[in-house]
C-alpha positions, -999 to 999 in steps of 0.1 A, spaced: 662 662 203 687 660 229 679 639 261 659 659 290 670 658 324 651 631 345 627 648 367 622 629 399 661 630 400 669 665 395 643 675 420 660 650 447 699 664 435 689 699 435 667 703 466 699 711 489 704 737 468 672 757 464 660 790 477 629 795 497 613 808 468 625 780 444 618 755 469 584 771 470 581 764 430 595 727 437 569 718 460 538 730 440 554 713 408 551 681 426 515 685 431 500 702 405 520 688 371 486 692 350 498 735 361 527 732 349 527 707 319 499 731 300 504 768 315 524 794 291 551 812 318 529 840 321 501 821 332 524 804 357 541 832 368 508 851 376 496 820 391 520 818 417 529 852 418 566 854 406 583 866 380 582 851 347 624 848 350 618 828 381 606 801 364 628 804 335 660 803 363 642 775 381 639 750 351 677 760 350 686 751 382 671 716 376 692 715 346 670 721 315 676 744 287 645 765 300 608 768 308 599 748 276 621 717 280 609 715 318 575 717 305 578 691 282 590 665 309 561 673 330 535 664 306 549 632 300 559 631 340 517 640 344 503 617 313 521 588 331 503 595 359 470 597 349 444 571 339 410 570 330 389 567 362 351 552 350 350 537 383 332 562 405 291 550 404 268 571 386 249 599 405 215 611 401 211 645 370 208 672 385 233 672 418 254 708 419 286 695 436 291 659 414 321 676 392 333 688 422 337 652 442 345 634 407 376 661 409 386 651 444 384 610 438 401 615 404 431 638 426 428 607 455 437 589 432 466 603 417 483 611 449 481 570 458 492 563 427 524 590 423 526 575 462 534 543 457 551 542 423 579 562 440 574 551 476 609 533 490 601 501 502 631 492 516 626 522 537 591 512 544 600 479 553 633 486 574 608 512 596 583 484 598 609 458 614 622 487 639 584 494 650 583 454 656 616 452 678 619 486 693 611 484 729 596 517 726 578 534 693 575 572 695 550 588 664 553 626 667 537 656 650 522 687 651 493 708 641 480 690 609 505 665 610 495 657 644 462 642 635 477 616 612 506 606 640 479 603 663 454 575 635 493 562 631 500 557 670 464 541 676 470 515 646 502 505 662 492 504 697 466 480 691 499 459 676 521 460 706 526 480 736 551 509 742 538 528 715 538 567 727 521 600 707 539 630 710 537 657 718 514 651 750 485 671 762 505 699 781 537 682 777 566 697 756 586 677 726 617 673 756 593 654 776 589 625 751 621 620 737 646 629 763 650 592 775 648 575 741 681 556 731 691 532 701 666 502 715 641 524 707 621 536 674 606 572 662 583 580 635 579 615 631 553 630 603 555 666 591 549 685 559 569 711 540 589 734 559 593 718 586 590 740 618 619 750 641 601 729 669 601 698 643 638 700 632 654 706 665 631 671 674 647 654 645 684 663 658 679 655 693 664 622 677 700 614 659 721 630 687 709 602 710 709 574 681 671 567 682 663 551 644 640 577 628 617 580 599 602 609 588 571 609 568 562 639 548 544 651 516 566 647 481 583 683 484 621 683 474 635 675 507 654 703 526 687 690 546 678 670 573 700 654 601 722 625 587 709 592 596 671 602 593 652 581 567 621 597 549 592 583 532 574 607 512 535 610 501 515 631 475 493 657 490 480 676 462 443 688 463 420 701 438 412 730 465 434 751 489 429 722 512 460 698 513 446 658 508 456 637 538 450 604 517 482 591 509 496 599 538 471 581 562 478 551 533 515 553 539 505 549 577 482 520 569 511 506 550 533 507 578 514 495 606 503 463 582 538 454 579 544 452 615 514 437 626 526 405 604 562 408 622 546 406 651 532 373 665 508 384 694 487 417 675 463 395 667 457 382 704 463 421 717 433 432 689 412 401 705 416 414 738 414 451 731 380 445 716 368 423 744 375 449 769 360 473 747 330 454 742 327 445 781 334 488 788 302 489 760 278 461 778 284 476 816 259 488 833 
């Protein structure tokens, strides 16, 4: 049997080159391989609502012989993935929704793991020793994306100060980036297509030399401005509901690398929580 192309590397070579709608296919591959491993075309195609040659051309694009050659790679791609997971404590007979959670924790899983098995910790790193130096740290995003910059920004600012979320309460994306310069550091997180608003942020980011890491979910990355590193997380879900898990872990991850670069956080957590706990006791 001849060799098959490597996955994970003809998604990353081909994602320039994608259409929307192929794009579309990439991004759902990525988080639901157990689909797309076991599914006959037809299945797949009604599934996703495509044409049954839009698969076929897809698997072609990535440089397989067709559908059944990509399929094969994705099982084994999946299989690798997966583990047994006896770990979750037994629940009382008789509960409706236990499949339901076991199905979640399982998914939890497998997004940390997929995660950090490809996660680039150079990358990782690098951002972590820019958030530690920088004499100011901007973490932007929007609408979903928003809430996780926003646990992101609050982990770092109880690190070290200058740490800004953005966009502000009836602010604009200008107001918190227009006087940011190479001295400084951004973290921007956004998922999928990333919206007009998010991409001219990203440019004005590299126009004005600010270092810049964008963290997003495991799609096939589009183009994005030269200069702009990525880290990328699992988001797949076993409901229309996109898991935030890995993400918030890739956060976590970040912020625990700069707190041990930095040599106060400790002394600024001690004092945060003294002033908290004096706000707390006051009459």
């Amino acid at each position: 049997m001849a060799d098959l192309p490597d996955l994970d590397e003809a998604l990353r070579i081909k994602a320039h080159e994608l259409s929307e709608a192929e794009a579309r296919l990439a991004a759902h591959l990525v988080e639901h391989p157990d689909v797309w491993g076991y599914s006959p075309t037809t299945e797949l195609a009604r599934t996703l609502r495509v044409h049954r040659s839009t698969i076929v051309r897809f698997a072609q694009r990535l440089g397989f012989d067709g559908y059944p050659a990509l399929q094969e790679t994705v099982r084994i791609w999946y299989l690798q993935s997966v583990t047994g997971n006896d770990d979750l404590p037994a629940v009382e007979p008789g509960l409706n929704h236990h499949a339901a959670v076991r199905a979640v924790y399982e998914r939890e899983l497998r997004n940390l793991r997929a995660t950090y098995a490809k996660l680039d910790l150079a990358v990782l790193e690098e951002t972590a020793v820019r958030i530690a130096e920088a004499r100011h740290v901007l973490v932007f995003g929007r609408r979903f994306s928003h809430a996780i910059a926003q646990h992101t920004a609050n982990m770092l600012r109880s690190l070290r100060p200058g740490v800004r979320l953005a966009p502000e309460a009836g602010g604009s994306s200008l107001d918190s980036i227009f006087d940011l310069g190479p001295e400084d550091a951004a973290v921007v997180v956004s998922l999928r297509r990333h919206s007009p608003e998010v991409q001219r942020v990203l440019r004005v980011l590299t126009e004005q030399s600010v270092p810049c890491t964008l963290i997003t979910d495991a799609s096939p990355l589009a183009k994005l401005p030269e200069g702009i590193e990525t880290l990328q997380a699992h988001i797949g879900s076993t409901s229309t509901l996109e898991s935030f898990t890995s993400l918030v872990s890739v956060g976590h991850a970040l912020a625990t690398i700069a707190g041990e670069l930095l040599a106060g956080s400790a002394g600024r957590q001690a004092e945060i929580e003294a002033i908290r706990r004096r706000l707390i006791e006051a009459p």
